[in-house]
N, CA and C atoms as a LAMMPS dump frame, in Angstrom:
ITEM: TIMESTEP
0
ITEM: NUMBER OF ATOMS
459
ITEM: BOX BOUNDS ff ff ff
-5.0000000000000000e+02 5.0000000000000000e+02
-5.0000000000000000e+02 5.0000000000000000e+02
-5.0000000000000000e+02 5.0000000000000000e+02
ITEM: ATOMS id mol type element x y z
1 1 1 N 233.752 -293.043 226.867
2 1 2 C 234.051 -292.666 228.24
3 1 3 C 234.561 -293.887 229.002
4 2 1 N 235.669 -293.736 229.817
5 2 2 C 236.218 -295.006 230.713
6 2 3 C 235.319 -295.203 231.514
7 3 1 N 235.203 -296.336 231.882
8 3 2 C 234.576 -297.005 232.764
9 3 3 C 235.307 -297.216 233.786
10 4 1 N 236.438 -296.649 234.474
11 4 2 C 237.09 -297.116 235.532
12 4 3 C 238.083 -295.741 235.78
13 5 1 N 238.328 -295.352 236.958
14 5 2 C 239.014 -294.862 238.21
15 5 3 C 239.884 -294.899 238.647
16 6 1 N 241 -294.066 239.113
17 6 2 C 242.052 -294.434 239.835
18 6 3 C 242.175 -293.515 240.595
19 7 1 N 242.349 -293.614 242.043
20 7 2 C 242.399 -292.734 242.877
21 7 3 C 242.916 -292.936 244.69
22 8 1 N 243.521 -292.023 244.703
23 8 2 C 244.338 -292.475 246.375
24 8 3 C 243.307 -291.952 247.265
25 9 1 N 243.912 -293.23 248.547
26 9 2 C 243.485 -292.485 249.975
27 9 3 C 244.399 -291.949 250.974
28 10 1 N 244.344 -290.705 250.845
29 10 2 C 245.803 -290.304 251.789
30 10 3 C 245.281 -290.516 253.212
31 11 1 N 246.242 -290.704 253.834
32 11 2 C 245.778 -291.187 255.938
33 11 3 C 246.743 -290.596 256.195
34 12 1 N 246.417 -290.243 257.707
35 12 2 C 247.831 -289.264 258.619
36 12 3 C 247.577 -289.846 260.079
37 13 1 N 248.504 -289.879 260.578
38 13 2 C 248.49 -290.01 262.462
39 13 3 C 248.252 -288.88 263.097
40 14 1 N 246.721 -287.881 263.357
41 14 2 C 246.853 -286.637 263.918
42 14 3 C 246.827 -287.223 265.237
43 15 1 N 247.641 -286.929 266.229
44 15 2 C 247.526 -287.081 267.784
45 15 3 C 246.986 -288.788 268.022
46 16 1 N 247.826 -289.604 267.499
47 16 2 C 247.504 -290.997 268.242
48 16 3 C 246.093 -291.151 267.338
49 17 1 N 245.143 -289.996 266.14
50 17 2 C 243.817 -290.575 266.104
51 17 3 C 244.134 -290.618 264.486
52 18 1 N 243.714 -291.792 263.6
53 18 2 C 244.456 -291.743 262.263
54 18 3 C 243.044 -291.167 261.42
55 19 1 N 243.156 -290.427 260.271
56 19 2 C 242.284 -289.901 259.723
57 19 3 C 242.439 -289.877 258.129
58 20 1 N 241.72 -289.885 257.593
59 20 2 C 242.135 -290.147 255.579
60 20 3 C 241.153 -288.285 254.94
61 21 1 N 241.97 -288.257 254.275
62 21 2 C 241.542 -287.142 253.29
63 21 3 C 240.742 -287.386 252.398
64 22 1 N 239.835 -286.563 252.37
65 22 2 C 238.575 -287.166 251.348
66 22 3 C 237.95 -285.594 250.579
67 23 1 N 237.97 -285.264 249.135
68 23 2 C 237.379 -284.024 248.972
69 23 3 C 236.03 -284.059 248.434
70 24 1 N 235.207 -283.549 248.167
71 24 2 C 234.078 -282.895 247.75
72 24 3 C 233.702 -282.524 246.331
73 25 1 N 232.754 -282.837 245.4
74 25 2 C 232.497 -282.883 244.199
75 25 3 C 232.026 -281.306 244.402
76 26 1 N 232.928 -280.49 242.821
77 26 2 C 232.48 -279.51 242.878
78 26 3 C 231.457 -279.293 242.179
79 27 1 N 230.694 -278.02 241.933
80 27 2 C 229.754 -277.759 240.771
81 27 3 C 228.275 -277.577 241.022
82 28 1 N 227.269 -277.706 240.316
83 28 2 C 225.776 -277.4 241.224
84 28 3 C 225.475 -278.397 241.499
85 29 1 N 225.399 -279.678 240.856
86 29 2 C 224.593 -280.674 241.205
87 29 3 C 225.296 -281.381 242.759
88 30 1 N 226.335 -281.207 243.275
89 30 2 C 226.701 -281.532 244.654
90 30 3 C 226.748 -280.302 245.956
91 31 1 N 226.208 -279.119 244.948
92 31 2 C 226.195 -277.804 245.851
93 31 3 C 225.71 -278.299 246.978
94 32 1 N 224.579 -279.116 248.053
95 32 2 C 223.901 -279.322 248.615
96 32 3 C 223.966 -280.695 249.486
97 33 1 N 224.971 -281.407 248.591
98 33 2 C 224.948 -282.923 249.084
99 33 3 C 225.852 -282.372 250.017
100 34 1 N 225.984 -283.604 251.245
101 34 2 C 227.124 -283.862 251.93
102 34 3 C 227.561 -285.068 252.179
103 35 1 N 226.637 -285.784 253.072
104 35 2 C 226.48 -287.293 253.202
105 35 3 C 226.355 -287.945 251.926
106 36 1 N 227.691 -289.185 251.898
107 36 2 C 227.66 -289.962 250.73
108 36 3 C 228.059 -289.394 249.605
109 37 1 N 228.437 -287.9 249.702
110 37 2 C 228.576 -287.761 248.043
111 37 3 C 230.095 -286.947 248.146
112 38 1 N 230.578 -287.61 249.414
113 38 2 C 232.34 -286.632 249.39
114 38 3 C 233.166 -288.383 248.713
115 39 1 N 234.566 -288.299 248.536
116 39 2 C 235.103 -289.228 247.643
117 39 3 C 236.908 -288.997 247.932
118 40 1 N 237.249 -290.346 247.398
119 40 2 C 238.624 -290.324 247.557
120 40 3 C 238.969 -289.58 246.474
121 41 1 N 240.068 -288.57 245.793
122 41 2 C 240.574 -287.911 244.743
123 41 3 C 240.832 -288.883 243.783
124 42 1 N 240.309 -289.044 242.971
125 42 2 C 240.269 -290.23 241.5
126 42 3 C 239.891 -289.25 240.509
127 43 1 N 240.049 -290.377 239.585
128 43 2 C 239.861 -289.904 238.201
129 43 3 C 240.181 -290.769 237.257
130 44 1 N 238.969 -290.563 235.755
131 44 2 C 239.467 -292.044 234.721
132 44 3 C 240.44 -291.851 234.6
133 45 1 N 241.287 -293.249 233.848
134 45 2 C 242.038 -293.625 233.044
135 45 3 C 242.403 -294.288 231.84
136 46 1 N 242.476 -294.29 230.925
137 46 2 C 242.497 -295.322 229.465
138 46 3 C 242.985 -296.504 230.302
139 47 1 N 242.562 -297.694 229.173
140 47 2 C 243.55 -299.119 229.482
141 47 3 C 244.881 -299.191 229.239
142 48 1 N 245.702 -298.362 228.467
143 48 2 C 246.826 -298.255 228.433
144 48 3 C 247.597 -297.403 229.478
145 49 1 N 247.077 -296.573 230.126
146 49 2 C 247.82 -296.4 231.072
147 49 3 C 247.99 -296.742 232.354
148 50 1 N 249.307 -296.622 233.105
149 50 2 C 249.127 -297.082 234.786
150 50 3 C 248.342 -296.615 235.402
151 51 1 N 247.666 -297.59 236.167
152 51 2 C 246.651 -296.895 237.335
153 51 3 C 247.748 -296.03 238.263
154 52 1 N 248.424 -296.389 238.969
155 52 2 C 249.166 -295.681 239.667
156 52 3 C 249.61 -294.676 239.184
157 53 1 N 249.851 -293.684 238.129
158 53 2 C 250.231 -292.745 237.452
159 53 3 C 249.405 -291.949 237.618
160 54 1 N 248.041 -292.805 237.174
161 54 2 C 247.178 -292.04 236.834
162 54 3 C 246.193 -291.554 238.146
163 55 1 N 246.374 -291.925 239.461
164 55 2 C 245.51 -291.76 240.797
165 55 3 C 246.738 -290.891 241.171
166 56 1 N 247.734 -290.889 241.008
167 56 2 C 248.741 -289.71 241.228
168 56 3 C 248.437 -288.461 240.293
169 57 1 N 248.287 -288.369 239.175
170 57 2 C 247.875 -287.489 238.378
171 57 3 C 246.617 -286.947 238.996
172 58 1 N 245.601 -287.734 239.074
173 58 2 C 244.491 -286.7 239.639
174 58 3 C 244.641 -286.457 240.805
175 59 1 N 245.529 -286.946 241.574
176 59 2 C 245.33 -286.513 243.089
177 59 3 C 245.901 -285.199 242.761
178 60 1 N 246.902 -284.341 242.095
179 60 2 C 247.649 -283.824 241.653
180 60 3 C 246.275 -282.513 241.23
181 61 1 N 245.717 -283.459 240.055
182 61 2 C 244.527 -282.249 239.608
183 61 3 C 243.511 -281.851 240.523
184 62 1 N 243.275 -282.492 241.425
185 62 2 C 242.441 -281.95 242.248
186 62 3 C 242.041 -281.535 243.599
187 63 1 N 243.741 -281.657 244.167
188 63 2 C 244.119 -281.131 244.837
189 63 3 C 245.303 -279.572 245.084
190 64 1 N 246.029 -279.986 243.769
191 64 2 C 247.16 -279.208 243.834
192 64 3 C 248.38 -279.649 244.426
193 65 1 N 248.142 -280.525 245.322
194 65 2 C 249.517 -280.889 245.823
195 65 3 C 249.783 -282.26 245.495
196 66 1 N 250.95 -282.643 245.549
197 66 2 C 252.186 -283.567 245.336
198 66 3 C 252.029 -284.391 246.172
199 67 1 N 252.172 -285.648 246.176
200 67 2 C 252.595 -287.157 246.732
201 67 3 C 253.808 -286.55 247
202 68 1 N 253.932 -287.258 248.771
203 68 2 C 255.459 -286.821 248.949
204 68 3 C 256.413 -288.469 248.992
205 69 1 N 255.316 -289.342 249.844
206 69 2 C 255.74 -290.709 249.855
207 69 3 C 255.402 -291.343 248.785
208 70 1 N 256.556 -292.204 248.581
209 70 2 C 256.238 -293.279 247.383
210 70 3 C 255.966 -294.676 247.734
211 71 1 N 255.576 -294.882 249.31
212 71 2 C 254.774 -296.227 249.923
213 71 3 C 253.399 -296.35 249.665
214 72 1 N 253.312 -296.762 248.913
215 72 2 C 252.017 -297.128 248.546
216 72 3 C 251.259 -298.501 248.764
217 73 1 N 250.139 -298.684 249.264
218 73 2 C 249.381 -299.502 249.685
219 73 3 C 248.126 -299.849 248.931
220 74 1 N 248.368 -300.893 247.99
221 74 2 C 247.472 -300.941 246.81
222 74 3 C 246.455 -301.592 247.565
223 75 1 N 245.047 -301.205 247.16
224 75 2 C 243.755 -302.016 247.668
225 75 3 C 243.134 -302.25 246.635
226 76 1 N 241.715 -303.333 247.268
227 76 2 C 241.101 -303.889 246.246
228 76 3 C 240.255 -302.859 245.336
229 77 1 N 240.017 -302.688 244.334
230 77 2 C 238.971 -302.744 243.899
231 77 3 C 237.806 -302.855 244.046
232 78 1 N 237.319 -301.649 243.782
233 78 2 C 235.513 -301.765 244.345
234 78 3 C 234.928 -301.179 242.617
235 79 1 N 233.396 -301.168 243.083
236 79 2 C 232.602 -301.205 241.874
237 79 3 C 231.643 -300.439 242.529
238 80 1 N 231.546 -299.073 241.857
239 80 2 C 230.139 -297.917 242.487
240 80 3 C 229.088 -298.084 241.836
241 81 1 N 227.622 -297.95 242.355
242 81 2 C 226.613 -297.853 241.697
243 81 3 C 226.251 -297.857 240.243
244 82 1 N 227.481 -296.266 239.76
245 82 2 C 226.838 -296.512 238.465
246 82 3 C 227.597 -297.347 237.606
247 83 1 N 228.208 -298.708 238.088
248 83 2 C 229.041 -299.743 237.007
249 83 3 C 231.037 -299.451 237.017
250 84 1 N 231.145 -298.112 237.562
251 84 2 C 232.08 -297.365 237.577
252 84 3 C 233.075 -298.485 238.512
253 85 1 N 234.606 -299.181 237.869
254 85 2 C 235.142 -299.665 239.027
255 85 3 C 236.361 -298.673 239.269
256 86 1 N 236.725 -298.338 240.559
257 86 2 C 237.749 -297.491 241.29
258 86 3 C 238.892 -298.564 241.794
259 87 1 N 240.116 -298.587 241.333
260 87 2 C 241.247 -299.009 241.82
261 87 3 C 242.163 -297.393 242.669
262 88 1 N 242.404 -298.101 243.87
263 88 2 C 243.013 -297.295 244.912
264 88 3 C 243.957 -297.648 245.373
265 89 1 N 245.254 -297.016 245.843
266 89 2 C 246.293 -296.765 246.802
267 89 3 C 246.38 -296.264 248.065
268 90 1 N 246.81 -296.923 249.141
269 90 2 C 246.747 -295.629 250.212
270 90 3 C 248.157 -295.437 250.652
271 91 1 N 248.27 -293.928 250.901
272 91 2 C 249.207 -293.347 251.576
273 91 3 C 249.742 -292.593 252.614
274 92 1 N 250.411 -292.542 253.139
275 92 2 C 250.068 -291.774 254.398
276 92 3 C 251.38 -290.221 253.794
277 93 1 N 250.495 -289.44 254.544
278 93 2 C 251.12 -287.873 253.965
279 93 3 C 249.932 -286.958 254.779
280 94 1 N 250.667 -285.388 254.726
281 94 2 C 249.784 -284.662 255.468
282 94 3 C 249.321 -283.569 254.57
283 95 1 N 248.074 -283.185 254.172
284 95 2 C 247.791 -281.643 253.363
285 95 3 C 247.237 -280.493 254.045
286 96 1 N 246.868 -279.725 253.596
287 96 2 C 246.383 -278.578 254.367
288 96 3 C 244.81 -278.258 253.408
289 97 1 N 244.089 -278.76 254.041
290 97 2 C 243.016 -278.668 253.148
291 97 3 C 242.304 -277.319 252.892
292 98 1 N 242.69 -276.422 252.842
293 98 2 C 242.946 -274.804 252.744
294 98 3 C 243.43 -274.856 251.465
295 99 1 N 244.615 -275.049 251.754
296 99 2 C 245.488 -274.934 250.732
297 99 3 C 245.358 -275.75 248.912
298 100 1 N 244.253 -276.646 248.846
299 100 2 C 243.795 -277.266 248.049
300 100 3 C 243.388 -276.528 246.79
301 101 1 N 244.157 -276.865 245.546
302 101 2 C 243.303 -275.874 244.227
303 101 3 C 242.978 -276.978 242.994
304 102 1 N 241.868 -276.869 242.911
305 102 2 C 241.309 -277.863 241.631
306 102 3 C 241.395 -277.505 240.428
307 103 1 N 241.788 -278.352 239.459
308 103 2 C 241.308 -277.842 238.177
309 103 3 C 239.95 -277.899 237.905
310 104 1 N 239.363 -276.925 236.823
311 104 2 C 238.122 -276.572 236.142
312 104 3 C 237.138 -277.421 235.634
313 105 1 N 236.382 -277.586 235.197
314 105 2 C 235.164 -278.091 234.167
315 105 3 C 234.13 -277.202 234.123
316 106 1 N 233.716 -277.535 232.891
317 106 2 C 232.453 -276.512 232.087
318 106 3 C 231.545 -277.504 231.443
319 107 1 N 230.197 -276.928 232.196
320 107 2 C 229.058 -277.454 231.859
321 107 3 C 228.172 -276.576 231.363
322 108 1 N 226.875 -276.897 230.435
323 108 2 C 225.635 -275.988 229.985
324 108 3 C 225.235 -275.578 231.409
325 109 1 N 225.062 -274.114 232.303
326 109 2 C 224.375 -273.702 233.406
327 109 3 C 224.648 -272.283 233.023
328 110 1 N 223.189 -272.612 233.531
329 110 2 C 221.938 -273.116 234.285
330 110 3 C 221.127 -273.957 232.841
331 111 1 N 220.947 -274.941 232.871
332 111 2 C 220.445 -276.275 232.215
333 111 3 C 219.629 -275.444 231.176
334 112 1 N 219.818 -275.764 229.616
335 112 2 C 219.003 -275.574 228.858
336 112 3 C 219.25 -273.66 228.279
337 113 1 N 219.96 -273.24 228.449
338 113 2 C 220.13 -271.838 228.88
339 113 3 C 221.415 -271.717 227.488
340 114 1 N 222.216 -272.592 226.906
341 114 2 C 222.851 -272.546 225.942
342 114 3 C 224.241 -271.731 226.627
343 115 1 N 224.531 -271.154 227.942
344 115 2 C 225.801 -270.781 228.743
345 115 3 C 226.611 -271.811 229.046
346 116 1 N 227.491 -271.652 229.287
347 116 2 C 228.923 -272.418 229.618
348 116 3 C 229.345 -271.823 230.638
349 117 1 N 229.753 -272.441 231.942
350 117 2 C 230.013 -272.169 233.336
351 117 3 C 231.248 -273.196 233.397
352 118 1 N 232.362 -272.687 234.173
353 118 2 C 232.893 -273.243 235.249
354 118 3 C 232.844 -273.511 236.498
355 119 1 N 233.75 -274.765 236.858
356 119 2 C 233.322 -275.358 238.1
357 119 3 C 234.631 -275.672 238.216
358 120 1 N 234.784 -275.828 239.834
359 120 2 C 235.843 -276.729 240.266
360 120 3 C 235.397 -278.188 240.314
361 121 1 N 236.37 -279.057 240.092
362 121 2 C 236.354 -280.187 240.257
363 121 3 C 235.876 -280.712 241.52
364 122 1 N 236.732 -280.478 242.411
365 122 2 C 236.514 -280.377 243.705
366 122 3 C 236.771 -278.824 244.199
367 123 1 N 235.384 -278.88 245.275
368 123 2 C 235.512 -277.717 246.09
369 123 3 C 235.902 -277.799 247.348
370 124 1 N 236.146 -278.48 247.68
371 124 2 C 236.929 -278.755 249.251
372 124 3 C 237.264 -280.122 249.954
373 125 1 N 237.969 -280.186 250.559
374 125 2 C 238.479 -281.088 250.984
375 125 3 C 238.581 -281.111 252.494
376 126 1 N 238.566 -282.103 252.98
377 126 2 C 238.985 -282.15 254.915
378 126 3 C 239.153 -283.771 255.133
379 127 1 N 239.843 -283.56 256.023
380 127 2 C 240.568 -284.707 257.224
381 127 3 C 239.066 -285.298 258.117
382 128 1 N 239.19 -286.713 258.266
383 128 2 C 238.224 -287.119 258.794
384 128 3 C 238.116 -288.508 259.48
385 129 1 N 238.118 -288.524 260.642
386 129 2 C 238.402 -290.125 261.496
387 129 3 C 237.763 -291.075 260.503
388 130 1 N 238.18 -292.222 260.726
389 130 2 C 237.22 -293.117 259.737
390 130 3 C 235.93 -293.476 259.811
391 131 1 N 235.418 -293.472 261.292
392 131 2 C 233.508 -293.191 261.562
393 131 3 C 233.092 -292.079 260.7
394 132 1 N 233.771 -291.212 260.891
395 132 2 C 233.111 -289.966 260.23
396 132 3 C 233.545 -289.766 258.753
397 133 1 N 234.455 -290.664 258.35
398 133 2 C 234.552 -290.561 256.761
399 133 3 C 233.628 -291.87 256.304
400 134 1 N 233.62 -292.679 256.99
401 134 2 C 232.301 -293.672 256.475
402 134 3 C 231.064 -293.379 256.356
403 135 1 N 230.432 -291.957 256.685
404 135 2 C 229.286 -291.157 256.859
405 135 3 C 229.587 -290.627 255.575
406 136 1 N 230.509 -289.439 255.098
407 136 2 C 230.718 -288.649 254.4
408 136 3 C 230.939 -289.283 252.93
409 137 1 N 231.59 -290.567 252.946
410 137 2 C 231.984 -290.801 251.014
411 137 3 C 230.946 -291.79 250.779
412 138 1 N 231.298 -291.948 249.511
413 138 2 C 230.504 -292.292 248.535
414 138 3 C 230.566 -293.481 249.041
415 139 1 N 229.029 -294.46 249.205
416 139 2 C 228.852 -295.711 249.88
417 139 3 C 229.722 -296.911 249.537
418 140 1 N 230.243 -296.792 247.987
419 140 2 C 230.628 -297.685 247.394
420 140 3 C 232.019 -298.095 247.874
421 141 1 N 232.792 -296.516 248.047
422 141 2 C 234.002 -296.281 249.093
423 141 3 C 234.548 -296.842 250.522
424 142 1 N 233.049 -297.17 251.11
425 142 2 C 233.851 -297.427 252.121
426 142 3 C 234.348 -298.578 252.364
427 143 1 N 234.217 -299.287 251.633
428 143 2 C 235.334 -300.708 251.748
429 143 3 C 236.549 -300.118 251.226
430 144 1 N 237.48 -299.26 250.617
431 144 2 C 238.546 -299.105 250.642
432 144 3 C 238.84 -298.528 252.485
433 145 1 N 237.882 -297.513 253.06
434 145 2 C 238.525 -297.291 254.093
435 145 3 C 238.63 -298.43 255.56
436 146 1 N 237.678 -299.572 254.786
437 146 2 C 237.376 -300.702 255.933
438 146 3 C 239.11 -301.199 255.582
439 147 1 N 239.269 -301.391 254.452
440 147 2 C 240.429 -302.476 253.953
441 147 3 C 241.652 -301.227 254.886
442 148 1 N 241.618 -300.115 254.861
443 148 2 C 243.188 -299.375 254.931
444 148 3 C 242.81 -299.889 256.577
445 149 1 N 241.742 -299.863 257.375
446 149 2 C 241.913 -299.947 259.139
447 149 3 C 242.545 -301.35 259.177
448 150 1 N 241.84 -302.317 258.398
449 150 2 C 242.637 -303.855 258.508
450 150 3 C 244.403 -303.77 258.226
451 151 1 N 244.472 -302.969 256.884
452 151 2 C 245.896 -303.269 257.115
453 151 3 C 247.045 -302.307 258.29
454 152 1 N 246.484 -301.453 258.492
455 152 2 C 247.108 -300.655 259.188
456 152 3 C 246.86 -301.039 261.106
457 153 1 N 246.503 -302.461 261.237
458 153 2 C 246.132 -302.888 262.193
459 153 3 C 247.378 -303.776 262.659
């Protein structure tokens, strides 16, 4: 299993107030979370391939929609709890978080039960000032959204 991440932060100018897209882990074990456990759209990658390909690719899988800009704003590198490091891009673009469709995964559920269930990857997604997306993602995250207010300053 990779040990590492690639994944964008999309940002938009709604009304003078700038806000980043952040979706939601699908499945049972996040049925319940909210705080801390929403995330920028990532996903592994082998060492042979581009990170940038590949944080486009999952933004792709788990959203459904397309990168429209190709300005990209590479940030540092962070390192989550469980050892996991996330390399990120940010971009600015607008989605309709409605409109969002994830691809699948299948896990043993209900635990121990020998069934196979699907899940979305992500189950939802929303727009969120950066106070209120520093509440919502994953703790490890929010230095990518500290780094996008510095550069976009």
């Amino acid at each position: 299993m990779s040990n590492q991440s690639a994944g964008i932060l999309l940002y938009r100018n709604n009304n003078a107030r700038l806000e980043v897209f952040l979706v939601h882990p699908g499945g049972p074990f996040f049925k319940n979370k909210d705080e801390g456990a929403w995330s920028i759209p990532k996903g592994e990658f082998l060492d042979d391939e581009d990170p940038l390909l590949a944080a486009r690719r999952e933004f792709l899988e788990e959203t459904g929609q397309k990168l429209v800009s190709d300005k990209f704003i590479a940030l540092s590198p962070i390192r989550q709890k469980s050892g996991k490091t996330v390399v990120a891009w940010a971009v600015e673009g607008d989605i309709d978080p409605v409109a969002i469709v994830s691809n699948l995964f299948e896990i043993e559920w209900p635990p121990k039960s020998g069934k196979q269930a699907s899940f979305p990857e992500v189950d939802r997604g929303g727009w969120f000032s950066f106070d209120e997306a520093k509440i919502k993602i994953n703790p490890a995250q929010v230095a990518l959204i500290d780094e996008l207010v510095s550069v976009l300053k």
